[in-house]
C-alpha positions as CSV (number, residue, x, y, z in Angstrom):
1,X,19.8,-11.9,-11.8
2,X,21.2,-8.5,-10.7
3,X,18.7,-5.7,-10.5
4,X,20.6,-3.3,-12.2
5,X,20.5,-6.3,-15.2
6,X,16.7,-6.5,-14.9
7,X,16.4,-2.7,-15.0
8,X,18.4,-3.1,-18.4
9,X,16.4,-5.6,-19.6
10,X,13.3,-3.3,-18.8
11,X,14.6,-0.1,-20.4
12,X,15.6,-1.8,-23.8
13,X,12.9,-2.2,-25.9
14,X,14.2,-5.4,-27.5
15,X,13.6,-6.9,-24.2
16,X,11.3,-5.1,-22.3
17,X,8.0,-6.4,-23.3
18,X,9.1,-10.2,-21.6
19,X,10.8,-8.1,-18.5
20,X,7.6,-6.3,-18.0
21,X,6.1,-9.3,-17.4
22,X,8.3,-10.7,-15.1
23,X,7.6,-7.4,-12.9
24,X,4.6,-7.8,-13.2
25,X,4.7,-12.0,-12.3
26,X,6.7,-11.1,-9.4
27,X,5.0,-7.9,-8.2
28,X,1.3,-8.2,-8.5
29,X,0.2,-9.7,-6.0
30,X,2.4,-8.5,-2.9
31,X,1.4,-4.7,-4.6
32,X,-2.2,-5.9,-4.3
33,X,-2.2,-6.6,-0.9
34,X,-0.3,-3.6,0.1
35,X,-3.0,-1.3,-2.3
36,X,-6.0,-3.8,-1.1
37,X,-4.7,-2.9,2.9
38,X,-4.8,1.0,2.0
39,X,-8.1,1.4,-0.3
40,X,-9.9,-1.8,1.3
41,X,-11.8,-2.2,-1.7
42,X,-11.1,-5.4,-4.1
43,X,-12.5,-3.4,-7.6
44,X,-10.6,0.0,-6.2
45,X,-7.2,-1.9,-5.4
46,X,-7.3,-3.6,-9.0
47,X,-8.2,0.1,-10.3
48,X,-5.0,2.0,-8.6
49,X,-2.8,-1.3,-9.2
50,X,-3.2,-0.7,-12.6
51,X,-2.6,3.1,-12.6
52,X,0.8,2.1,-10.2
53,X,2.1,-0.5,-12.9
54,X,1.1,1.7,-15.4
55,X,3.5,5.0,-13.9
56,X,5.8,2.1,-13.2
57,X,6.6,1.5,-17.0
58,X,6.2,5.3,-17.9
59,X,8.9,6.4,-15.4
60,X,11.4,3.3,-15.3
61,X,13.6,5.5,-17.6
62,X,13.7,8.1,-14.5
63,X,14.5,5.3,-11.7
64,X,17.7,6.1,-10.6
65,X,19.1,3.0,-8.6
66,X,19.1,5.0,-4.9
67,X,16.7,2.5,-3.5
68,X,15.6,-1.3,-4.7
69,X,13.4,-0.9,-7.4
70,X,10.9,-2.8,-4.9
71,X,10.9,0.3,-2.5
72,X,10.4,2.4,-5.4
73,X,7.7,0.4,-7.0
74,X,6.0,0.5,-3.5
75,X,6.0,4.2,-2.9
76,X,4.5,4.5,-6.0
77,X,1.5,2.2,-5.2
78,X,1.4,3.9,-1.9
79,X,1.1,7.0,-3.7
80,X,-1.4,6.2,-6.0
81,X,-3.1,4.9,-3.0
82,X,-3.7,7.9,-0.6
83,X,-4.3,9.8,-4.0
84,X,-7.5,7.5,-5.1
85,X,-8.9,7.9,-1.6
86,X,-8.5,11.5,-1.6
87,X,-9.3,12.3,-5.1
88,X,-12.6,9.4,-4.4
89,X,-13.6,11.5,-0.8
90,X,-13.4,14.6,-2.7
91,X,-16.0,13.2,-5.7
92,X,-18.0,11.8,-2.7
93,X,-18.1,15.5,-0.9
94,X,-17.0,13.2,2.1
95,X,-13.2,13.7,4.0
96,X,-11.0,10.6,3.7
97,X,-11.4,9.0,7.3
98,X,-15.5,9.1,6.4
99,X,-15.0,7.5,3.5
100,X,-12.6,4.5,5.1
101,X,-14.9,4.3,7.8
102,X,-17.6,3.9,5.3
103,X,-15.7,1.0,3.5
104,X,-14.6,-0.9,6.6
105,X,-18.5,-0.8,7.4
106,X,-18.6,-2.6,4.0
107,X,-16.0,-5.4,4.3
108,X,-18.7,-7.6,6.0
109,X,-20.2,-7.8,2.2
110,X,-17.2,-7.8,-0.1
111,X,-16.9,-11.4,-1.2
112,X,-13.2,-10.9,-1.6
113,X,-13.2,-10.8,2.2
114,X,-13.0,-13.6,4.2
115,X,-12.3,-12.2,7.6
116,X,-13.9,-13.0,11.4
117,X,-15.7,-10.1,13.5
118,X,-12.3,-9.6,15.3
119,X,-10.5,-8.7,12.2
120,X,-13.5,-6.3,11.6
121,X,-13.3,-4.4,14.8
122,X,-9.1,-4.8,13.8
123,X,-9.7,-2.6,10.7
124,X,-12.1,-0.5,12.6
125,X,-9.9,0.2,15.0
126,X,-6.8,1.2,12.2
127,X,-9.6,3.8,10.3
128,X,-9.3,5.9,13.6
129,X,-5.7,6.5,13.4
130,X,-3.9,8.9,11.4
131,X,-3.2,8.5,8.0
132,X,0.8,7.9,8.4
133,X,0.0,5.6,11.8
134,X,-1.9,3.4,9.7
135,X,0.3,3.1,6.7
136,X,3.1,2.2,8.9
137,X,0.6,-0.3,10.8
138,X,-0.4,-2.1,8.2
139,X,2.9,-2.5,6.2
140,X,4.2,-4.3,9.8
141,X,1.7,-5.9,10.9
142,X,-0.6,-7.0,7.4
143,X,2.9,-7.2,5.0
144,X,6.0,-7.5,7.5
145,X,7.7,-5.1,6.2
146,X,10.7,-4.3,7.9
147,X,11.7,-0.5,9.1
148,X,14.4,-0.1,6.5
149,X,12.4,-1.3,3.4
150,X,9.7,1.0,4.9
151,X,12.0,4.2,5.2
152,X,12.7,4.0,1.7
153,X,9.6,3.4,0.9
154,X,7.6,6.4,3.1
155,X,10.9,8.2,3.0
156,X,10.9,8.8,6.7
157,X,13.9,7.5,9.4
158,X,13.2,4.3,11.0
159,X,13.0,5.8,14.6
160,X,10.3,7.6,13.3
161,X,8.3,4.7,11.9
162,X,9.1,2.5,14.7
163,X,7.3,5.5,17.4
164,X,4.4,5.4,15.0
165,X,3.9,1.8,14.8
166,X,4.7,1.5,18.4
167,X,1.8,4.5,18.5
168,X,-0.6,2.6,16.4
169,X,-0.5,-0.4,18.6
170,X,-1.4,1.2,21.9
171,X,-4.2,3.2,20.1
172,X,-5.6,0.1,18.6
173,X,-5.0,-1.7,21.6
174,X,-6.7,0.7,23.7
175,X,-10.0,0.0,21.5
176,X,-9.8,-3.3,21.0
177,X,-9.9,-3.5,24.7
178,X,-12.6,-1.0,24.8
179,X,-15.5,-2.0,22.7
């Protein structure tokens, strides 16, 4: 099916009950992950994947068509994303990278993850870099996304996001090979 049809089927209200839950089937679990890679938290990312599928069916009616409703759906969870941890630092009277730093110290007892001491010291390594370095880092390396999707997505050129990711590796690189 066409987007643009699936779009219709979501707007009209005879239909978009069934529709919504074939966005919701076929976006759920790739928004997770992307949300899960920003917040790190399991109960956190299930909290701001619900507030992004939520703004999702409040603002489909302003979706316009200028990029695939994937991009669109994924700047939203990335929105909701970086909001939650700053709104979350803020409540904690704590700065955003204290707070992630905090969290990746936590991974080790989340039992929703299942990763070796090298994927630890990975996600240590990310925390360090700015905000927009490890966006772009993690949407390559964790999601494979490729630069296009991505510059619709973060709305920034694709030169750009390839100096950040390219960036991001030496810096992670550089303490992986350090500690």
């Amino acid at each position: 099916m066409e987007e643009k049809d699936f779009i219709l089927l979501l707007l009209d209200p005879k239909t978009q009950n069934e529709a919504f839950q074939k966005l919701l089937s076929d976006y759920q679990r790739p928004l997770y992950s992307h949300i899960r890679n920003i917040v790190l938290n399991h109960d956190d990312a299930d909290d701001v994947l619900q507030n992004t599928f939520i703004k999702v069916f409040r603002h489909l009616k302003d979706f316009k068509g200028e990029s695939k409703l994937f991009s669109w759906m994924y700047r939203i969870a990335t929105n909701e994303s970086l909001t939650f941890l700053s709104q979350k630092a803020k409540r904690g009277g704590t700065t955003s990278e204290a707070m992630q730093t905090k969290a990746v110290e936590n991974l080790r007892a989340d039992d929703y993850f299942d990763g070796s001491e090298i994927q630890l010291k990975l996600q240590k390594a990310i925390v360090l870099l700015p905000e927009k370095q490890q966006l772009v880092f993690k949407m390559r390396y964790f999601e494979e996304i490729k630069y296009e999707e991505m510059s619709e997505i973060l709305g920034t050129s694709v030169g750009a996001l390839k100096a950040s990711y390219h960036h991001a590796v030496k810096k992670i690189e550089n303490f992986m090979n350090a500690s």
